[in-house]
C-alpha positions in Angstrom: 20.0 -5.5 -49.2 17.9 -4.1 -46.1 19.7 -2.2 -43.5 20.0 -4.3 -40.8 19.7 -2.6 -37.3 21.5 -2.6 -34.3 19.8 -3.9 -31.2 17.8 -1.7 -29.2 19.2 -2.0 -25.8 17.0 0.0 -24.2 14.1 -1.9 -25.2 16.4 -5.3 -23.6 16.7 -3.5 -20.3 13.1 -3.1 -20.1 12.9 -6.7 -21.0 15.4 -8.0 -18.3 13.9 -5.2 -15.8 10.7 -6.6 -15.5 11.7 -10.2 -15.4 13.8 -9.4 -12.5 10.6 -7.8 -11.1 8.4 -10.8 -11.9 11.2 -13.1 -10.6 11.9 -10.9 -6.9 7.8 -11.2 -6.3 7.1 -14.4 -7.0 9.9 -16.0 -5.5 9.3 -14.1 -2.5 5.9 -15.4 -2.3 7.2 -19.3 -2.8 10.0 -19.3 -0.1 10.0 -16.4 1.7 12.3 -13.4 1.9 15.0 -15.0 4.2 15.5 -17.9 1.4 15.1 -15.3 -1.4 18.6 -14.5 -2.9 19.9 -12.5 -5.8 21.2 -15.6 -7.3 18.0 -16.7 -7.4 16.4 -13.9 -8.6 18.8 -13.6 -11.3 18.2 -17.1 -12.3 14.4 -17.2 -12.4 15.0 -13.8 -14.3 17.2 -15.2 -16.8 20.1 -12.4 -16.1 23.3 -12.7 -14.8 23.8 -11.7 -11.1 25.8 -8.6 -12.0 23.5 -7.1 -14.3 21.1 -7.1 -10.8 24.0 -5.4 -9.1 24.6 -2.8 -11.8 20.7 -1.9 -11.2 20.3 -1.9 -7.5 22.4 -2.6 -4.1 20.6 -5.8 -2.2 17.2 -8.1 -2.8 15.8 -5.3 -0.5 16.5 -3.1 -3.1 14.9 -5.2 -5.8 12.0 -6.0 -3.9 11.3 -2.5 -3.0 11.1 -1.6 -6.7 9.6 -4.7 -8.0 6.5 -3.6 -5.5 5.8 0.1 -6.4 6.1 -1.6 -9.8 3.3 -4.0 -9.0 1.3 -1.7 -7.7 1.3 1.0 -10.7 0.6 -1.8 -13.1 -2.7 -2.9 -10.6 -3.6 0.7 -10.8 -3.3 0.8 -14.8 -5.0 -2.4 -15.0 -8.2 -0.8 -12.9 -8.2 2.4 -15.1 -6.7 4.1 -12.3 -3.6 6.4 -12.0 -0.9 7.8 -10.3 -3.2 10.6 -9.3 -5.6 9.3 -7.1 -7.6 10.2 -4.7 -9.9 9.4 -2.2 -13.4 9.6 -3.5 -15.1 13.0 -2.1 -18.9 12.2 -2.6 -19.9 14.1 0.2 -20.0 11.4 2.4 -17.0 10.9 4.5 -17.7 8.0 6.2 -18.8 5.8 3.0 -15.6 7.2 1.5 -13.3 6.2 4.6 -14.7 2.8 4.6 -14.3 2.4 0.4 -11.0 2.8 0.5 -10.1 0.9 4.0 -12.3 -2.1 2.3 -9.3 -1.8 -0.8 -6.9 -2.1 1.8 -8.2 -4.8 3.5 -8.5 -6.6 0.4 -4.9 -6.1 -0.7 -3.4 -6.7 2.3 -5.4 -10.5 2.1 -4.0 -10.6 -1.6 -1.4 -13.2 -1.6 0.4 -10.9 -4.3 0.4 -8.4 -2.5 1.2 -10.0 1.3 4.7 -11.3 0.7 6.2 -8.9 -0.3 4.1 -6.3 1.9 5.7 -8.4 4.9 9.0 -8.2 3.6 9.5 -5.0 3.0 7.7 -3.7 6.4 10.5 -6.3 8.4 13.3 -5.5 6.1 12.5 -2.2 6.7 12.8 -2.1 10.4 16.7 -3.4 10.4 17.7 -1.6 7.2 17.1 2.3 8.0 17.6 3.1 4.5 14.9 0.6 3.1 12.4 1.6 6.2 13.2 5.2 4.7 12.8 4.3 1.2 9.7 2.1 1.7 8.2 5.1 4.2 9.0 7.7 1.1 8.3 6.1 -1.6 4.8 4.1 -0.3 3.6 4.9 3.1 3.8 9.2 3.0 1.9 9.0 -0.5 -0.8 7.1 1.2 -1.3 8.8 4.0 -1.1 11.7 2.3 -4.5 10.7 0.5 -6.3 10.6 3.6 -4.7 13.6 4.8 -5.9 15.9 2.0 -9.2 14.1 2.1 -9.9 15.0 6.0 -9.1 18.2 5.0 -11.7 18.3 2.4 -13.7 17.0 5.1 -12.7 20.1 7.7 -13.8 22.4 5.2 -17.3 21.0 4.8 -17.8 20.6 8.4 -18.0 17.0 8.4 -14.7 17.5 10.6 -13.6 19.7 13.5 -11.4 22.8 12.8 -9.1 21.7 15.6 -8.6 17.9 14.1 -4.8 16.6 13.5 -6.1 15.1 9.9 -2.1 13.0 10.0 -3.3 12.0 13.9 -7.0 11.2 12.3 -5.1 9.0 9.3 -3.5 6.9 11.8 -6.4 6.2 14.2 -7.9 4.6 10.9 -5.0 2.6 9.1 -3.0 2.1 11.9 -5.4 -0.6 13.6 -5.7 -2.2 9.9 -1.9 -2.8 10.1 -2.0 -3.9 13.5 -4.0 -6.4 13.2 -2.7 -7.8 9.7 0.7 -8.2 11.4 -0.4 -10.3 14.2 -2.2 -13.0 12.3 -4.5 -13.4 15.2 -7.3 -11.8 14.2 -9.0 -12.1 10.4 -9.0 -8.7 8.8 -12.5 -8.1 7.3 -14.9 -5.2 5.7 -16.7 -5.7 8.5 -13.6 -4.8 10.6 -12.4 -1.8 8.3 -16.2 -0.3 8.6 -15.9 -0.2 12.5 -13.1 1.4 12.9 -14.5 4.1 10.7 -17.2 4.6 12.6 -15.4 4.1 16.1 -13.0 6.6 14.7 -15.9 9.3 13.5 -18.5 8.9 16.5 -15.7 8.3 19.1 -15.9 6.2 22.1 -17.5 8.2 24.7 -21.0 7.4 25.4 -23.8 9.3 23.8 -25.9 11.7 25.9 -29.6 9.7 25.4 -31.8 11.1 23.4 -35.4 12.9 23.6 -37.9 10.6 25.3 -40.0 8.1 22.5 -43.1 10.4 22.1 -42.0 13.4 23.5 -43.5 16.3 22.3 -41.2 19.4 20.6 
């Protein structure tokens, strides 16, 4: 007779994990995170309530997880990796506005706003989420554009006495601003100009050398 095997329980918490993931994001994107509930999740996951408790402490929680999740497996998908960087092609205004164009785009991504939204609001009335969510997403990201103006300072393309955290927030910061609000549309067009406002600054330029003038 053939051996017959015990069930890999590991491999069925894998299982229910992700469809507890898939569940939190997509019902948070139907009704919203007020009406999302762990009862719901654990339905639309197929679990029992208590086997989302045994994993994690509120819907915050879940969400939280469920998002980094997403947003390893849209890396994977792309060929990309948990080691990214900002492009350094010697160019550090096309490579600014490359990677504020990605953000643009995902922050437009309806599978990627809800729970984006969530999170950032949870976050502000539940310390320990804001401080999770800050860790575990928003420091890793602005790291990437703090080790990339860096780069930058030691080509020259930026000055020695540059704040590259300060510099990271003049650029995202607006991005975030303005996705918030609603009031505004959020475009490459946008993300572009605050690059350039950002690197040529706001004061006006000193003209240049007459047309014709001879050197």
């Amino acid at each position: 007779m053939a051996e017959s095997k015990a069930p890999d329980s590991t491999r069925r918490s894998e299982k229910s994990r992700r469809a507890i993931y898939a569940a939190a994001l997509s019902l948070v994107g139907e009704v919203g995170y007020a009406k999302t509930t762990i009862e719901g999740i654990a339905a639309r996951a197929g679990v029992g309530k208590q086997t989302i408790y045994r994993w994690w402490p509120s819907k915050a929680a879940v969400l939280l997880e469920a998002f980094l999740d997403l947003g390893e497996q849209a890396a994977e998908a792309a060929g990309g990796d948990s080691s990214y960087e900002i492009p350094d092609t010697g160019d550090l205004a096309a490579d600014l506005k490359l990677v504020l164009r990605a953000t643009v785009d995902e922050l437009n991504d309806p599978t990627f706003e809800a729970p984006t939204r969530a999170l950032a609001a949870e976050g502000i009335v539940d310390a320990a989420i804001g401080a999770q969510y800050a860790e575990k997403l928003l420091e890793p990201q602005a790291a990437l554009y703090v080790r990339r103006l860096r780069a930058a300072q030691r080509a020259g393309a930026v000055r020695d006495d540059i704040d590259p955290r300060t510099a990271m927030e003049l650029l995202t910061g607006p991005i975030v601003h303005r996705w918030l609000l609603r009031t505004l549309p959020l475009t490459h067009a946008y993300a572009d100009s605050l690059v350039d406002y950002a690197l040529n600054g706001l004061a006006p330029r000193p003209p240049g050398p007459a047309a014709g003038a001879r050197h």
